[in-house]
C-alpha positions as CSV (number, residue, x, y, z in Angstrom):
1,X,63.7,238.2,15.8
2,X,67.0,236.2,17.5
3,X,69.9,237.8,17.0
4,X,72.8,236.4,18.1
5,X,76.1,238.5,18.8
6,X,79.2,237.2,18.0
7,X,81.7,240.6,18.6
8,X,82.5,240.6,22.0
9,X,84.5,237.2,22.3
10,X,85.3,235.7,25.6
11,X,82.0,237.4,27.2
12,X,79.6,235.2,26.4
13,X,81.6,232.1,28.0
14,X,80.6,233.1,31.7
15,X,77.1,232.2,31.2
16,X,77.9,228.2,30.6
17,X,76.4,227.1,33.4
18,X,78.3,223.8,35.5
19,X,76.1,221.4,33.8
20,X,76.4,222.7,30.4
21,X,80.0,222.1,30.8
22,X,79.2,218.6,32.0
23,X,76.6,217.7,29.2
24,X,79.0,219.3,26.5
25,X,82.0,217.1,27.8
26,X,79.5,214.2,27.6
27,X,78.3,215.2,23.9
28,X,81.9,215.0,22.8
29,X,83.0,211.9,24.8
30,X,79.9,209.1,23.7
31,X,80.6,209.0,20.5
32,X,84.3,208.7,21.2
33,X,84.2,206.2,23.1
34,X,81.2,204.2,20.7
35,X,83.9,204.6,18.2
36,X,86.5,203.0,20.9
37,X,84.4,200.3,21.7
38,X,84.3,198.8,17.3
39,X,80.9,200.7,16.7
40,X,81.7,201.9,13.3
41,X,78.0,202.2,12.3
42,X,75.4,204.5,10.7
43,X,74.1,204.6,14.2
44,X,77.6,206.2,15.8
45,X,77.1,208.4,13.1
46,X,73.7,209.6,13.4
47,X,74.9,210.2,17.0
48,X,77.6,211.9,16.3
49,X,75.7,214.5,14.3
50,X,72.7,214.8,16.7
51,X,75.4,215.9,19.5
52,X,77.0,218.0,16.9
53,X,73.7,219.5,16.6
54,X,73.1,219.6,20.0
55,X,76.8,221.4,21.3
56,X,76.1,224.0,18.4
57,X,72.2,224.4,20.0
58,X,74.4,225.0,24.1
59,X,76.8,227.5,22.7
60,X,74.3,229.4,20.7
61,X,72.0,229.6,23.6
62,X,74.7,230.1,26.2
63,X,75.6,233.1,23.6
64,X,71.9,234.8,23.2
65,X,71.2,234.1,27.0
66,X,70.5,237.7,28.0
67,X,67.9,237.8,24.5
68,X,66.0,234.8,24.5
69,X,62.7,235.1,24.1
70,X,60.6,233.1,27.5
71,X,60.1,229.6,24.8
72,X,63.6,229.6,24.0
73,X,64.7,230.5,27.8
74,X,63.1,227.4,29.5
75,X,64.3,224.7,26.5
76,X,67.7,227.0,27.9
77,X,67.2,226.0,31.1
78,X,65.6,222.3,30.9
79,X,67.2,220.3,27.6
80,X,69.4,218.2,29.9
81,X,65.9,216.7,30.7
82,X,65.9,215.3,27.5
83,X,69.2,214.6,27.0
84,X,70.0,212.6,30.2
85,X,67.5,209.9,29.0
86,X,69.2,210.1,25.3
87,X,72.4,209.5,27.0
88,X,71.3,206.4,28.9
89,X,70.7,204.6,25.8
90,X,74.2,205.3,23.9
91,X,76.0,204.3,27.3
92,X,74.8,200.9,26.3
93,X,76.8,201.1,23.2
94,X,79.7,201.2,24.8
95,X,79.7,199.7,28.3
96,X,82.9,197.2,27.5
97,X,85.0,199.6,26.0
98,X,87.0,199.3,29.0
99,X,86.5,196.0,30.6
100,X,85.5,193.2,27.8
101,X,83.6,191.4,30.2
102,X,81.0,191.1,32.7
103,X,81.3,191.8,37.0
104,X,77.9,190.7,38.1
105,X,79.1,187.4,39.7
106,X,80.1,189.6,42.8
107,X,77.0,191.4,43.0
108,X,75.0,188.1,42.8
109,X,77.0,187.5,45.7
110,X,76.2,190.3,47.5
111,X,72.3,188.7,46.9
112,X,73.9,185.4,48.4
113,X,75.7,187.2,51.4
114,X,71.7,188.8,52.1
115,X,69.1,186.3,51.5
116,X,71.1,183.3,51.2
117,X,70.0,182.6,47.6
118,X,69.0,184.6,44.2
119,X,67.1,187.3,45.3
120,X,64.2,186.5,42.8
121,X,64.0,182.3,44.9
122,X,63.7,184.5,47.8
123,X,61.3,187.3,47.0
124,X,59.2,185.1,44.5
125,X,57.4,183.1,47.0
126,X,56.3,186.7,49.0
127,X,55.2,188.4,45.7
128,X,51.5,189.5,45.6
129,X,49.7,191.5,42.6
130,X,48.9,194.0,44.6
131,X,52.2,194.2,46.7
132,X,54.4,193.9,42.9
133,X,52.0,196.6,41.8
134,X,53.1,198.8,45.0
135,X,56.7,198.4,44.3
136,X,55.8,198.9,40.5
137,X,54.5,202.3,41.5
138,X,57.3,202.9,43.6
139,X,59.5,202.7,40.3
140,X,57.1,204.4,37.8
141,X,57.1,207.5,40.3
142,X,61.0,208.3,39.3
143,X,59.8,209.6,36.0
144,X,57.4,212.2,37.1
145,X,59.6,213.0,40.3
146,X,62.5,214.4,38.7
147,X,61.0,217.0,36.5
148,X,58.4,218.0,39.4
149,X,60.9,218.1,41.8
150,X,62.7,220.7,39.6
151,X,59.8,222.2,38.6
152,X,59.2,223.3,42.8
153,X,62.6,225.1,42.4
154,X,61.6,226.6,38.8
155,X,58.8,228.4,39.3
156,X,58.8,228.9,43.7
157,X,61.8,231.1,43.2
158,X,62.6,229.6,46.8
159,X,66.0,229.0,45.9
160,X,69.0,231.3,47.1
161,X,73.0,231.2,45.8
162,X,73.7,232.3,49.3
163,X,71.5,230.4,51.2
164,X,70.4,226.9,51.9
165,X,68.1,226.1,49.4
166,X,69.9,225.6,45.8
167,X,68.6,227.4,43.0
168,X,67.2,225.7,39.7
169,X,70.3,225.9,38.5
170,X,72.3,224.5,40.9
171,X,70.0,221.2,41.4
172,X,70.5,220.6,37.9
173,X,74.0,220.6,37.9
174,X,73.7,218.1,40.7
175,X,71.1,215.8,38.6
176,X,73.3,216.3,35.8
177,X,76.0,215.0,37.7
178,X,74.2,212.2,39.7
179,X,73.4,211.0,36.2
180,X,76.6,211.3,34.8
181,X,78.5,210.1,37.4
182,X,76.6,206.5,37.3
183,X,77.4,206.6,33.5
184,X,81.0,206.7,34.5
185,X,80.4,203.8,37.0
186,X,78.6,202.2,34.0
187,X,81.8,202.0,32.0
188,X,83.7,201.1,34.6
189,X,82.3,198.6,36.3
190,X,80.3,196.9,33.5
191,X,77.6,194.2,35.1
192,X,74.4,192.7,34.1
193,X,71.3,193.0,36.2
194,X,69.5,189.7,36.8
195,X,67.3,190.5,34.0
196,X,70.0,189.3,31.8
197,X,72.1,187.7,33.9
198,X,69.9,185.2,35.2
199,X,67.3,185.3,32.5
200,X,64.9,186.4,35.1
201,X,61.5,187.8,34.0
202,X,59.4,189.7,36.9
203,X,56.5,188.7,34.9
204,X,57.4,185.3,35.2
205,X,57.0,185.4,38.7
206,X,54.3,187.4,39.4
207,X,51.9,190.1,38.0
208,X,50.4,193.3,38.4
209,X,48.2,196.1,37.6
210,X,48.9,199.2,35.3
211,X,51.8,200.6,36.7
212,X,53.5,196.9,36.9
213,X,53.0,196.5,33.0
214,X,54.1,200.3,32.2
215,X,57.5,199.6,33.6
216,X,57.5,196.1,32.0
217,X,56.7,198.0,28.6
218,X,59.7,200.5,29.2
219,X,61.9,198.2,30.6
220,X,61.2,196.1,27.5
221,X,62.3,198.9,25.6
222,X,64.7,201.2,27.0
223,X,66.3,198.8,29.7
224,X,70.6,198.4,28.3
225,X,72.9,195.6,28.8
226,X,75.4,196.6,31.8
227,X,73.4,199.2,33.4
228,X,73.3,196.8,37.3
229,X,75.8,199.1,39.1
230,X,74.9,201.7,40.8
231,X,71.4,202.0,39.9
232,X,70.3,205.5,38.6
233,X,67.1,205.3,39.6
234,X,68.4,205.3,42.8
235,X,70.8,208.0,42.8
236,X,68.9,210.3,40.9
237,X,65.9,209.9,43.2
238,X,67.6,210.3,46.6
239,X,69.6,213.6,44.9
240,X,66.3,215.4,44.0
241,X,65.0,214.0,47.4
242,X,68.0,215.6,49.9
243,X,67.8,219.4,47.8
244,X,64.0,219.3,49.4
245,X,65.3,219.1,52.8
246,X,65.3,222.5,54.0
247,X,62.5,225.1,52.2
248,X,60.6,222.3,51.2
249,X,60.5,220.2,54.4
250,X,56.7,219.0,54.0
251,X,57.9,217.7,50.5
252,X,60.4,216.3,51.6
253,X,58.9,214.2,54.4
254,X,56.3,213.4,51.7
255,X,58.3,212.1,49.5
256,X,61.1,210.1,51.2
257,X,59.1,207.0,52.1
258,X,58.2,207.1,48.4
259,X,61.9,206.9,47.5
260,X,62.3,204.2,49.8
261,X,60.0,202.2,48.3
262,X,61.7,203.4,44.6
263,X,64.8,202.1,45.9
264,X,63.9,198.8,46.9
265,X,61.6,198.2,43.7
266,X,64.8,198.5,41.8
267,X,66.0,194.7,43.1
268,X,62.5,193.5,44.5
269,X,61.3,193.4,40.3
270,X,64.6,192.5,39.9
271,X,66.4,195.4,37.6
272,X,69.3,195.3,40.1
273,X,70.6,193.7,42.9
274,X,70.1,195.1,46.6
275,X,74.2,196.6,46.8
276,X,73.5,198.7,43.4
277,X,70.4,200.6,45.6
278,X,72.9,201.3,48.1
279,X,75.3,202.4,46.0
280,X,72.9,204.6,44.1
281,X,71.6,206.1,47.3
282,X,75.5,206.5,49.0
283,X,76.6,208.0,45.3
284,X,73.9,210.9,45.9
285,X,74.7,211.6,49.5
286,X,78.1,211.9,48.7
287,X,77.5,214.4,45.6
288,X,75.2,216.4,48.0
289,X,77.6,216.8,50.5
290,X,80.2,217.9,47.7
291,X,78.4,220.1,46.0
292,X,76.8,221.7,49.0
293,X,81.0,222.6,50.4
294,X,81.6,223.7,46.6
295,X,78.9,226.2,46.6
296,X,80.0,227.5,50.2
297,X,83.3,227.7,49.3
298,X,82.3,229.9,46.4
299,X,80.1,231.9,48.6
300,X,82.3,232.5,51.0
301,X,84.7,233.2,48.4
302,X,82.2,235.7,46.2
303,X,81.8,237.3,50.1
304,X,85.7,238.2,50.4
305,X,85.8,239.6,47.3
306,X,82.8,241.8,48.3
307,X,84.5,243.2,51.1
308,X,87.9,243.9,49.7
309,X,85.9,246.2,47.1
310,X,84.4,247.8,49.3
311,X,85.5,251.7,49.7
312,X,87.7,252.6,53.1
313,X,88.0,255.9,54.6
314,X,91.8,257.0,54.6
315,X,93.3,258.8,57.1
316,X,92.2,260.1,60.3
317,X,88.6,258.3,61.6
318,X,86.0,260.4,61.9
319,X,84.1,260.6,65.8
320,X,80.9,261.0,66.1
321,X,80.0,264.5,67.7
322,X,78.9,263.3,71.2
Protein backbone atom coordinates (compact mmCIF):
# COMPACT_ATOMS: atom_id res chain seq x y z
CA UNK A 1 0.00 0.00 0.00
CA UNK A 2 0.99 3.98 -0.68
CA UNK A 3 2.17 5.54 2.06
CA UNK A 4 2.95 8.86 1.85
CA UNK A 5 5.48 10.65 4.45
CA UNK A 6 4.87 13.85 5.55
CA UNK A 7 7.83 14.20 8.55
CA UNK A 8 10.73 15.33 6.94
CA UNK A 9 9.60 18.84 5.55
CA UNK A 10 11.58 20.65 2.97
CA UNK A 11 12.96 17.17 1.56
CA UNK A 12 10.54 16.18 -0.60
CA UNK A 13 10.59 19.66 -2.60
CA UNK A 14 13.87 18.75 -4.51
CA UNK A 15 12.09 16.17 -6.51
CA UNK A 16 9.63 18.90 -8.34
CA UNK A 17 10.86 18.54 -11.42
CA UNK A 18 11.20 22.03 -13.92
CA UNK A 19 7.96 21.25 -15.53
CA UNK A 20 6.04 20.51 -12.49
CA UNK A 21 6.84 23.88 -11.42
CA UNK A 22 5.68 25.24 -14.77
CA UNK A 23 2.39 23.20 -15.00
CA UNK A 24 1.63 24.01 -11.19
CA UNK A 25 2.21 27.87 -11.94
CA UNK A 26 -0.18 27.22 -14.94
CA UNK A 27 -2.81 25.24 -12.66
CA UNK A 28 -2.92 28.32 -10.33
CA UNK A 29 -2.84 31.12 -13.01
CA UNK A 30 -6.01 29.85 -15.72
CA UNK A 31 -8.41 30.11 -13.47
CA UNK A 32 -7.15 33.43 -12.34
CA UNK A 33 -7.10 34.89 -15.15
CA UNK A 34 -10.79 33.10 -16.47
CA UNK A 35 -11.93 34.95 -13.41
CA UNK A 36 -10.06 38.27 -14.77
CA UNK A 37 -11.41 37.95 -18.02
CA UNK A 38 -15.76 38.26 -16.48
CA UNK A 39 -15.99 34.24 -16.49
CA UNK A 40 -17.83 33.89 -13.35
CA UNK A 41 -19.44 30.52 -14.32
CA UNK A 42 -20.00 26.97 -13.16
CA UNK A 43 -17.46 26.22 -15.79
CA UNK A 44 -14.46 28.46 -13.99
CA UNK A 45 -15.53 26.68 -11.20
CA UNK A 46 -15.41 23.15 -12.18
CA UNK A 47 -11.92 24.26 -13.48
CA UNK A 48 -10.89 25.55 -10.55
CA UNK A 49 -11.51 22.42 -8.67
CA UNK A 50 -10.16 19.97 -11.27
CA UNK A 51 -6.67 21.98 -10.92
CA UNK A 52 -7.25 21.92 -7.32
CA UNK A 53 -7.41 18.31 -7.76
CA UNK A 54 -4.73 18.16 -9.95
CA UNK A 55 -1.86 20.51 -7.80
CA UNK A 56 -2.86 18.23 -4.72
CA UNK A 57 -2.35 14.83 -7.29
CA UNK A 58 1.84 16.87 -8.33
CA UNK A 59 2.63 17.47 -4.66
CA UNK A 60 1.56 14.15 -3.47
CA UNK A 61 3.40 12.38 -6.12
CA UNK A 62 6.38 14.68 -6.05
CA UNK A 63 6.22 13.65 -2.19
CA UNK A 64 6.00 9.52 -2.61
CA UNK A 65 8.42 9.77 -5.69
CA UNK A 66 11.05 7.43 -4.24
CA UNK A 67 7.73 4.77 -3.38
CA UNK A 68 5.55 4.72 -6.18
CA UNK A 69 4.64 1.73 -7.38
CA UNK A 70 5.72 1.40 -11.71
CA UNK A 71 1.51 2.47 -12.63
CA UNK A 72 1.78 5.32 -10.44
CA UNK A 73 5.54 6.23 -11.59
CA UNK A 74 4.76 6.64 -15.35
CA UNK A 75 1.23 8.76 -14.76
CA UNK A 76 4.41 10.58 -12.47
CA UNK A 77 6.26 11.11 -15.24
CA UNK A 78 3.63 11.66 -18.28
CA UNK A 79 0.32 13.68 -16.80
CA UNK A 80 1.50 16.86 -18.49
CA UNK A 81 0.45 14.75 -21.62
CA UNK A 82 -2.83 15.15 -20.63
CA UNK A 83 -2.87 18.23 -19.19
CA UNK A 84 -1.25 20.39 -22.04
CA UNK A 85 -4.27 19.51 -24.27
CA UNK A 86 -6.75 20.49 -21.10
CA UNK A 87 -4.94 23.61 -20.96
CA UNK A 88 -5.41 24.55 -24.59
CA UNK A 89 -8.99 24.61 -24.30
CA UNK A 90 -9.35 26.99 -21.03
CA UNK A 91 -6.74 29.47 -22.77
CA UNK A 92 -9.65 30.08 -25.00
CA UNK A 93 -11.54 31.32 -22.01
CA UNK A 94 -9.54 33.90 -21.49
CA UNK A 95 -7.54 35.06 -24.59
CA UNK A 96 -8.84 38.97 -24.15
CA UNK A 97 -8.22 39.35 -20.73
CA UNK A 98 -5.50 41.52 -21.79
CA UNK A 99 -6.21 42.99 -25.02
CA UNK A 100 -10.18 43.35 -25.67
CA UNK A 101 -9.72 42.90 -29.19
CA UNK A 102 -8.54 41.19 -32.15
CA UNK A 103 -4.66 41.57 -34.07
CA UNK A 104 -5.19 39.40 -37.08
CA UNK A 105 -5.39 42.33 -39.55
CA UNK A 106 -1.56 42.38 -39.47
CA UNK A 107 -1.13 38.84 -39.95
CA UNK A 108 -3.58 38.83 -42.98
CA UNK A 109 -1.09 41.22 -44.11
CA UNK A 110 1.69 39.20 -43.77
CA UNK A 111 -0.57 36.70 -46.28
CA UNK A 112 -0.85 39.98 -48.54
CA UNK A 113 2.97 40.88 -48.34
CA UNK A 114 3.47 36.75 -49.59
CA UNK A 115 0.98 35.77 -52.05
CA UNK A 116 -0.45 39.00 -52.84
CA UNK A 117 -4.02 38.06 -51.72
CA UNK A 118 -5.79 35.80 -48.93
CA UNK A 119 -3.94 32.90 -48.70
CA UNK A 120 -7.02 30.57 -49.12
CA UNK A 121 -7.75 32.80 -53.25
CA UNK A 122 -4.22 31.72 -53.67
CA UNK A 123 -3.92 28.12 -52.54
CA UNK A 124 -7.66 27.25 -53.50
CA UNK A 125 -7.18 27.04 -57.09
CA UNK A 126 -3.84 24.51 -56.53
CA UNK A 127 -5.79 22.31 -53.93
CA UNK A 128 -6.15 18.55 -54.95
CA UNK A 129 -7.80 15.69 -52.78
CA UNK A 130 -5.07 13.87 -52.69
CA UNK A 131 -2.49 16.79 -52.27
CA UNK A 132 -5.13 18.35 -49.14
CA UNK A 133 -5.16 14.84 -47.90
CA UNK A 134 -1.08 14.94 -47.80
CA UNK A 135 -1.02 18.14 -45.92
CA UNK A 136 -4.00 16.71 -43.80
CA UNK A 137 -1.64 13.92 -42.84
CA UNK A 138 1.07 16.22 -42.31
CA UNK A 139 -1.12 17.83 -39.41
CA UNK A 140 -2.75 14.59 -38.05
CA UNK A 141 0.97 13.31 -37.48
CA UNK A 142 1.56 16.05 -34.48
CA UNK A 143 -0.70 14.02 -32.31
CA UNK A 144 1.06 10.69 -32.38
CA UNK A 145 4.55 12.57 -32.74
CA UNK A 146 4.72 14.03 -29.54
CA UNK A 147 4.11 11.21 -27.24
CA UNK A 148 6.31 8.78 -29.58
CA UNK A 149 8.97 11.12 -29.70
CA UNK A 150 9.03 11.04 -25.83
CA UNK A 151 8.32 7.64 -25.71
CA UNK A 152 12.20 7.00 -27.75
CA UNK A 153 13.66 8.99 -24.73
CA UNK A 154 11.43 6.92 -22.10
CA UNK A 155 12.16 3.65 -22.57
CA UNK A 156 15.89 3.91 -24.84
CA UNK A 157 17.43 5.20 -21.66
CA UNK A 158 19.70 7.10 -24.42
CA UNK A 159 19.45 10.19 -22.65
CA UNK A 160 22.39 11.61 -20.47
CA UNK A 161 22.24 14.89 -17.81
CA UNK A 162 25.82 15.26 -18.85
CA UNK A 163 25.79 14.60 -22.24
CA UNK A 164 24.07 15.61 -25.45
CA UNK A 165 21.18 13.85 -25.58
CA UNK A 166 18.44 15.20 -22.91
CA UNK A 167 16.87 12.83 -20.67
CA UNK A 168 12.91 12.25 -20.50
CA UNK A 169 12.86 14.55 -18.20
CA UNK A 170 14.41 17.31 -19.54
CA UNK A 171 12.47 17.05 -23.08
CA UNK A 172 9.44 17.47 -21.17
CA UNK A 173 10.33 20.39 -19.46
CA UNK A 174 11.09 21.77 -22.86
CA UNK A 175 7.51 20.49 -24.39
CA UNK A 176 6.07 21.85 -21.38
CA UNK A 177 7.50 25.05 -22.05
CA UNK A 178 7.09 25.15 -25.88
CA UNK A 179 3.45 24.72 -24.95
CA UNK A 180 3.27 27.14 -22.36
CA UNK A 181 5.14 29.66 -23.85
CA UNK A 182 2.62 29.94 -27.03
CA UNK A 183 -0.16 30.11 -24.23
CA UNK A 184 1.52 33.20 -23.12
CA UNK A 185 1.77 34.53 -26.70
CA UNK A 186 -1.88 33.50 -26.82
CA UNK A 187 -2.86 36.03 -24.25
CA UNK A 188 -0.86 38.40 -25.48
CA UNK A 189 -1.22 38.70 -28.75
CA UNK A 190 -4.81 37.61 -29.21
CA UNK A 191 -5.73 36.98 -33.19
CA UNK A 192 -8.09 34.92 -35.06
CA UNK A 193 -6.96 32.42 -37.61
CA UNK A 194 -8.76 32.66 -41.01
CA UNK A 195 -11.11 30.11 -39.88
CA UNK A 196 -12.88 32.74 -37.99
CA UNK A 197 -11.60 35.57 -39.34
CA UNK A 198 -12.49 35.23 -42.74
CA UNK A 199 -15.12 32.66 -42.35
CA UNK A 200 -13.07 30.30 -44.36
CA UNK A 201 -13.95 26.65 -44.44
CA UNK A 202 -11.07 24.10 -45.91
CA UNK A 203 -13.96 22.00 -46.76
CA UNK A 204 -15.41 24.58 -48.69
CA UNK A 205 -12.56 24.62 -50.89
CA UNK A 206 -11.59 21.32 -51.36
CA UNK A 207 -11.75 17.72 -49.87
CA UNK A 208 -10.00 14.88 -48.80
CA UNK A 209 -9.61 11.41 -47.56
CA UNK A 210 -9.58 10.12 -43.84
CA UNK A 211 -6.98 11.99 -42.35
CA UNK A 212 -8.53 15.35 -44.05
CA UNK A 213 -11.95 14.76 -42.21
CA UNK A 214 -10.22 13.58 -38.81
CA UNK A 215 -8.70 16.94 -38.42
CA UNK A 216 -11.84 18.66 -39.74
CA UNK A 217 -13.76 16.57 -36.89
CA UNK A 218 -11.20 17.84 -34.18
CA UNK A 219 -10.80 21.05 -35.45
CA UNK A 220 -14.59 21.27 -35.37
CA UNK A 221 -14.35 20.50 -31.88
CA UNK A 222 -11.39 21.51 -30.06
CA UNK A 223 -10.14 24.44 -32.45
CA UNK A 224 -10.48 28.04 -29.75
CA UNK A 225 -11.07 31.57 -30.77
CA UNK A 226 -7.51 33.44 -30.75
CA UNK A 227 -5.25 30.59 -30.95
CA UNK A 228 -3.52 32.24 -34.82
CA UNK A 229 -0.21 33.30 -33.27
CA UNK A 230 2.37 31.40 -32.95
CA UNK A 231 0.98 28.14 -33.96
CA UNK A 232 1.61 25.28 -31.39
CA UNK A 233 1.51 22.79 -33.71
CA UNK A 234 4.45 24.20 -35.00
CA UNK A 235 6.43 24.90 -32.07
CA UNK A 236 5.77 21.80 -30.37
CA UNK A 237 6.72 19.72 -33.45
CA UNK A 238 10.03 21.33 -34.40
CA UNK A 239 10.93 21.14 -30.32
CA UNK A 240 10.47 17.33 -30.17
CA UNK A 241 12.10 17.39 -33.73
CA UNK A 242 15.72 19.31 -32.68
CA UNK A 243 16.06 16.94 -29.16
CA UNK A 244 16.37 13.89 -31.94
CA UNK A 245 19.25 15.51 -33.48
CA UNK A 246 22.16 13.90 -31.93
CA UNK A 247 21.50 9.94 -30.62
CA UNK A 248 18.68 9.72 -32.68
CA UNK A 249 20.04 11.08 -36.01
CA UNK A 250 18.16 8.48 -38.34
CA UNK A 251 14.86 9.74 -36.59
CA UNK A 252 15.64 12.78 -36.95
CA UNK A 253 16.35 12.93 -40.67
CA UNK A 254 13.13 10.81 -40.88
CA UNK A 255 11.08 12.93 -39.43
CA UNK A 256 12.03 16.55 -40.36
CA UNK A 257 10.51 16.52 -43.87
CA UNK A 258 7.42 15.31 -42.04
CA UNK A 259 7.44 18.44 -39.86
CA UNK A 260 7.95 20.45 -42.77
CA UNK A 261 5.08 19.43 -44.30
CA UNK A 262 3.15 19.83 -40.49
CA UNK A 263 4.28 23.26 -40.64
CA UNK A 264 3.04 24.29 -43.78
CA UNK A 265 -0.42 22.35 -43.43
CA UNK A 266 -1.02 24.60 -40.49
CA UNK A 267 -1.80 27.77 -43.14
CA UNK A 268 -2.21 25.60 -46.44
CA UNK A 269 -5.87 24.17 -44.60
CA UNK A 270 -5.92 27.43 -43.34
CA UNK A 271 -5.72 27.13 -39.23
CA UNK A 272 -3.12 29.95 -39.44
CA UNK A 273 -1.42 32.21 -41.53
CA UNK A 274 2.21 31.43 -42.99
CA UNK A 275 4.11 34.15 -40.15
CA UNK A 276 2.41 32.05 -37.11
CA UNK A 277 4.48 28.74 -38.74
CA UNK A 278 7.49 30.73 -38.55
CA UNK A 279 7.01 31.96 -35.43
CA UNK A 280 6.07 28.55 -34.05
CA UNK A 281 9.23 27.00 -35.60
CA UNK A 282 11.69 30.28 -34.46
CA UNK A 283 9.79 30.02 -30.78
CA UNK A 284 11.30 26.33 -30.58
CA UNK A 285 14.73 26.99 -31.88
CA UNK A 286 15.01 29.65 -29.55
CA UNK A 287 13.88 27.53 -26.39
CA UNK A 288 16.34 24.72 -27.62
CA UNK A 289 19.12 26.85 -27.64
CA UNK A 290 18.07 28.20 -24.01
CA UNK A 291 17.48 25.27 -22.51
CA UNK A 292 20.47 23.43 -24.00
CA UNK A 293 23.04 26.64 -22.20
CA UNK A 294 20.77 26.21 -18.99
CA UNK A 295 21.52 22.64 -18.69
CA UNK A 296 25.30 23.23 -19.43
CA UNK A 297 25.52 25.83 -17.19
CA UNK A 298 24.16 23.51 -14.51
CA UNK A 299 26.52 20.85 -15.58
CA UNK A 300 29.35 22.62 -15.56
CA UNK A 301 28.23 24.02 -12.41
CA UNK A 302 27.24 20.37 -10.64
CA UNK A 303 31.13 19.63 -12.18
CA UNK A 304 32.85 22.47 -9.91
CA UNK A 305 31.11 21.52 -7.07
CA UNK A 306 32.46 17.92 -7.73
CA UNK A 307 35.82 18.94 -7.64
CA UNK A 308 35.90 21.25 -4.77
CA UNK A 309 34.64 18.12 -2.67
CA UNK A 310 36.97 16.23 -3.66
CA UNK A 311 39.72 15.19 -0.84
CA UNK A 312 43.45 16.94 -1.17
CA UNK A 313 46.49 15.61 0.17
CA UNK A 314 48.04 18.25 2.69
CA UNK A 315 51.35 18.88 3.09
CA UNK A 316 54.36 17.60 1.48
CA UNK A 317 53.54 15.61 -2.12
CA UNK A 318 54.33 12.41 -2.22
CA UNK A 319 57.11 11.16 -5.26
CA UNK A 320 56.81 8.23 -6.75
CA UNK A 321 59.83 5.81 -5.89
CA UNK A 322 61.67 5.92 -9.22
Amino acid sequence: MLQFDFSTKGSWQKNLRAYDKTTLAVLVLLPVLALLAGKWDAITLRFGLIHAAAIALILALARAETRLPQGLRFVRDWYPIVLITFFFSEVGRAVNVFFPFWLEPYLIQSDYALFGMHAYEYLAPRFTPLLTEVFAFAYWAYYPMIPLVAAAFYFSKKGNAGGLTPTFEQVMNRLCAILYLCYICLLLFPARGPHHALQVTIAELTSGGFFFNFVLAVQQRSSIIGAAFPSAHAAAAWTMLLVLRHDFKKTFWALLPLVLLLSLSTFVLQYHYWVDAVAGMLLAFVLEGGMTWHENKLKRAEQKRSGAARPRTRGVPITPPQ
